[in-house]
FIBA-397612 format. One record per atom (N, C-alpha, C): chain; atom name; x, y, z. Coordinates in Angstrom, 1 decimal, padded with zeros to 4 digits, always signed. Atoms other than C-alpha are relative to their C-alpha. Layout:
(A,CA,(X,Y,Z))
...
This chain:
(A,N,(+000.2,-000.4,+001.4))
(A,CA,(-196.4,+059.0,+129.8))
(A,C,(+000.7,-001.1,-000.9))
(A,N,(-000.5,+000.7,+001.1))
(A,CA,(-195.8,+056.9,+126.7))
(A,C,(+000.8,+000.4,-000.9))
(A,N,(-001.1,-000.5,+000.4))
(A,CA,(-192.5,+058.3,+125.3))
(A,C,(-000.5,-000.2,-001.9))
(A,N,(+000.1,+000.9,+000.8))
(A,CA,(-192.7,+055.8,+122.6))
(A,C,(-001.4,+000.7,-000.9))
(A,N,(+001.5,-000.3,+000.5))
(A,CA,(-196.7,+056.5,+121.5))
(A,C,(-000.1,+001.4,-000.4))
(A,N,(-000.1,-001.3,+000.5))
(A,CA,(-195.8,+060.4,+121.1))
(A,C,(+000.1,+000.6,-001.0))
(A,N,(-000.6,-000.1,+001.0))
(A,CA,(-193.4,+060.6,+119.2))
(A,C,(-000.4,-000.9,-001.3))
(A,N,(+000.8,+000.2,+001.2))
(A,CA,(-194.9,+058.2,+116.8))
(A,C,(-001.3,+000.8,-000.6))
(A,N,(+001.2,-000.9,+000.8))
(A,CA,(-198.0,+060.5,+116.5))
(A,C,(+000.7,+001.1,-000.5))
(A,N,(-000.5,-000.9,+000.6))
(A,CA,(-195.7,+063.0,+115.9))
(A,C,(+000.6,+000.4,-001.6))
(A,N,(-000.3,+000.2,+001.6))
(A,CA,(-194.2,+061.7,+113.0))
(A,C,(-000.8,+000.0,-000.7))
(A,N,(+001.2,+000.5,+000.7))
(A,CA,(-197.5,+060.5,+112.1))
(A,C,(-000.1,+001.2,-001.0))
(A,N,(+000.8,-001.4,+000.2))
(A,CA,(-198.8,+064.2,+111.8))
(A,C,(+001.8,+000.6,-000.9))
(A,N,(-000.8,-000.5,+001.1))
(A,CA,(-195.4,+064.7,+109.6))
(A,C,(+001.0,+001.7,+000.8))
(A,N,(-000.4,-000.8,-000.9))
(A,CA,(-194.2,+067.1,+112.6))
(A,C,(+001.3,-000.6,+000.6))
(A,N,(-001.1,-000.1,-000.9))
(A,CA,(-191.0,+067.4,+114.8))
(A,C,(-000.4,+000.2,+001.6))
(A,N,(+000.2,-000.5,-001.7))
(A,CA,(-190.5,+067.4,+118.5))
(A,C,(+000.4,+001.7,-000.1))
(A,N,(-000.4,-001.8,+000.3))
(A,CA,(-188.8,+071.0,+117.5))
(A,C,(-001.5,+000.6,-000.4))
(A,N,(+001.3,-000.4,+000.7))
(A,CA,(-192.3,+071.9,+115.7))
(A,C,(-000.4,+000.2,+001.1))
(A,N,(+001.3,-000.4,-001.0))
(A,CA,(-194.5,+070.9,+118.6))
(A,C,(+000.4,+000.7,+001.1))
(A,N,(-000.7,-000.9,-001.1))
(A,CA,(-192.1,+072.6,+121.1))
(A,C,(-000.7,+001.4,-000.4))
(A,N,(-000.2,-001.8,-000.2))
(A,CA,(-192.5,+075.9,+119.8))
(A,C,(-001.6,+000.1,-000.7))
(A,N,(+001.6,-000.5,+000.0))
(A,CA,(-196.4,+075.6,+118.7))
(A,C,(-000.6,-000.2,+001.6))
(A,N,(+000.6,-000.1,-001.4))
(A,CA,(-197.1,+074.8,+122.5))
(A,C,(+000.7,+001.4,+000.5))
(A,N,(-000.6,-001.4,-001.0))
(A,CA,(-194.7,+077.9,+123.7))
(A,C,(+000.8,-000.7,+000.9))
(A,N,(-001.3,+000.3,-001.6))
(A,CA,(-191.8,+075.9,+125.7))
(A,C,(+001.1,-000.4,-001.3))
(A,N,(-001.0,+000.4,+000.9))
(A,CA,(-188.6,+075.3,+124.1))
(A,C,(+000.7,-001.4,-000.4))
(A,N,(-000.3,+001.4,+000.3))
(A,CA,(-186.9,+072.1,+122.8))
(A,C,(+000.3,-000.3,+000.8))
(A,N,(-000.7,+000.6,-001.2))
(A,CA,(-184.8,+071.5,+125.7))
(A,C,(-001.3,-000.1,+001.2))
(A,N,(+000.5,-000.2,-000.9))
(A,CA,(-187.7,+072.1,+127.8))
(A,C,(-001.1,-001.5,-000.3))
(A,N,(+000.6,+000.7,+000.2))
(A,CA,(-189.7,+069.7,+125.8))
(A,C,(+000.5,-001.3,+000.0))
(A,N,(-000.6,+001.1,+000.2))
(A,CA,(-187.4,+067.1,+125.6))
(A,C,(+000.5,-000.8,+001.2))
(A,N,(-000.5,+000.8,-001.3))
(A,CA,(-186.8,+066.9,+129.3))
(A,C,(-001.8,-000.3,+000.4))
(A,N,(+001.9,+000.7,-000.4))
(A,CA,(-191.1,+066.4,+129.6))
(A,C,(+000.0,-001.2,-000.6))
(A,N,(+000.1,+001.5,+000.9))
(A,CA,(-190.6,+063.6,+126.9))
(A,C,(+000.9,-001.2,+000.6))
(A,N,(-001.1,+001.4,-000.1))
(A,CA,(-187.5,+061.8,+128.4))
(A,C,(-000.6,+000.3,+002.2))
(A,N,(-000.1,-000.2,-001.0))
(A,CA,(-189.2,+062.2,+131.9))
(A,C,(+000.4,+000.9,+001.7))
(A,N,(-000.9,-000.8,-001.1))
(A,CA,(-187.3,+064.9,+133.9))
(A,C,(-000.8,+000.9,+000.5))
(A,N,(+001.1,-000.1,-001.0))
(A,CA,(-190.3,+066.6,+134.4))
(A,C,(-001.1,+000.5,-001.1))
(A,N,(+001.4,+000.5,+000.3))
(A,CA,(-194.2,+067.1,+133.5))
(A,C,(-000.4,+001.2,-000.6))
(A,N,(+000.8,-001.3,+000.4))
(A,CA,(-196.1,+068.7,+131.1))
(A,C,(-001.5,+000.3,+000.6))
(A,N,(+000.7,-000.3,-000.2))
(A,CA,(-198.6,+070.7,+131.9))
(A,C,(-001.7,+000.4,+000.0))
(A,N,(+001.1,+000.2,+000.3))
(A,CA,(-202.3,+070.6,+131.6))
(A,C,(-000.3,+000.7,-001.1))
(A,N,(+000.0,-000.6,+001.6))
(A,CA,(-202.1,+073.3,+128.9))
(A,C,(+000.9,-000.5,-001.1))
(A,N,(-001.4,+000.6,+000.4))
(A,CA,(-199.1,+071.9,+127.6))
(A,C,(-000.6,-001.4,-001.3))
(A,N,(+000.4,+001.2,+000.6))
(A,CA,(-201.3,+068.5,+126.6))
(A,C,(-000.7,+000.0,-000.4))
(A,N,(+001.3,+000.0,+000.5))
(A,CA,(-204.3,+069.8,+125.9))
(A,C,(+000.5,+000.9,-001.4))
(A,N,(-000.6,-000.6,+001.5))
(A,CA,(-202.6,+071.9,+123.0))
(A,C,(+000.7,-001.1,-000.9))
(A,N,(-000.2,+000.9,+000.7))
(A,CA,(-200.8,+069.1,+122.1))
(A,C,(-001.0,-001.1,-000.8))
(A,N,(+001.1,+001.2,+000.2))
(A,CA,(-204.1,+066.5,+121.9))
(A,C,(-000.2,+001.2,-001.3))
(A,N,(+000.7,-000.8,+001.1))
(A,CA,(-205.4,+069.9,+119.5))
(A,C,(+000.8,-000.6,-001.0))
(A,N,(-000.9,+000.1,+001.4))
(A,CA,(-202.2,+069.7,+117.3))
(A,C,(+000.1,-000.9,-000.7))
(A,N,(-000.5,+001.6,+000.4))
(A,CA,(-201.7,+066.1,+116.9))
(A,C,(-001.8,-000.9,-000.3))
(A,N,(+001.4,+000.2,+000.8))
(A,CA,(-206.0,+065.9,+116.5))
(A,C,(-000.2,-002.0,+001.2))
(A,N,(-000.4,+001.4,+000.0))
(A,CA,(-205.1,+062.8,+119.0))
(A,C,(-001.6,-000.5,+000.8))
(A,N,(+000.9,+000.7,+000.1))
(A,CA,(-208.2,+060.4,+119.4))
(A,C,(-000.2,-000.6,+001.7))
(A,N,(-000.2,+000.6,-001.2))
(A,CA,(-206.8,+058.9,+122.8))
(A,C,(+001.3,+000.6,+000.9))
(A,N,(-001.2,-000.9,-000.9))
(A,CA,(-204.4,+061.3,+124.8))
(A,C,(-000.2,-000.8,+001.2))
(A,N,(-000.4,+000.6,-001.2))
(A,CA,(-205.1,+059.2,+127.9))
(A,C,(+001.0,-001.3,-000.3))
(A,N,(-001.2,+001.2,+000.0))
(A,CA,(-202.9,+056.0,+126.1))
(A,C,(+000.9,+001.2,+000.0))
(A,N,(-001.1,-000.6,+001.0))
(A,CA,(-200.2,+058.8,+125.1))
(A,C,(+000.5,+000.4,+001.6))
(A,N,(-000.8,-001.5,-001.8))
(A,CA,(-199.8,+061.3,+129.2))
(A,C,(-000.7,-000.9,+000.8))
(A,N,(+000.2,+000.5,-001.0))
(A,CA,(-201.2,+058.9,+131.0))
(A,C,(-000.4,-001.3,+000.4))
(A,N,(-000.1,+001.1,-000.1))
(A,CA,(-200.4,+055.5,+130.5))
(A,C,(+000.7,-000.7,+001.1))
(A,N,(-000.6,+000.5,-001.4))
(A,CA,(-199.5,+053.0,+133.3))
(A,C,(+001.4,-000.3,+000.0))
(A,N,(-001.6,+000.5,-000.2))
(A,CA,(-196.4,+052.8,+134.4))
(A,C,(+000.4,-001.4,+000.1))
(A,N,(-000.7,+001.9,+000.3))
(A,CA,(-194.2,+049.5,+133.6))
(A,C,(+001.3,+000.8,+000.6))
(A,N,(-001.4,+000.3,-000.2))
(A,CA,(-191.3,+048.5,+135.5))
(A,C,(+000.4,-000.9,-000.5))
């Protein structure tokens, strides 16, 4: 996932990670450990997100290649 690429759409859309947490139905903490890696969102999870955030390209954003 593109940490980085998210959260700038988020802002974009004038939104919070607090906002999109609770229009998907998981909580901050819960969203914040999917964003910082600790574990994965959901297939509903992203597909509500791609709605909210209207995003054009959700495959650069949850499923971009991993860099070491």
């Amino acid at each position: 996932m593109n940490k980085e690429l998210l959260l700038y759409e988020i802002r974009k859309h004038g939104l919070t990670a607090e906002k999109v947490s609770q229009a998907i139905g998981i909580s901050k903490s819960a969203f914040s450990k999917k964003i910082n890696g600790k574990s994965e969102f959901t297939l509903s999870e992203i597909q509500a997100i791609v709605k909210i955030l209207g995003l054009d390209s959700p495959m650069d954003v949850f499923f971009a290649p991993q860099v070491s």
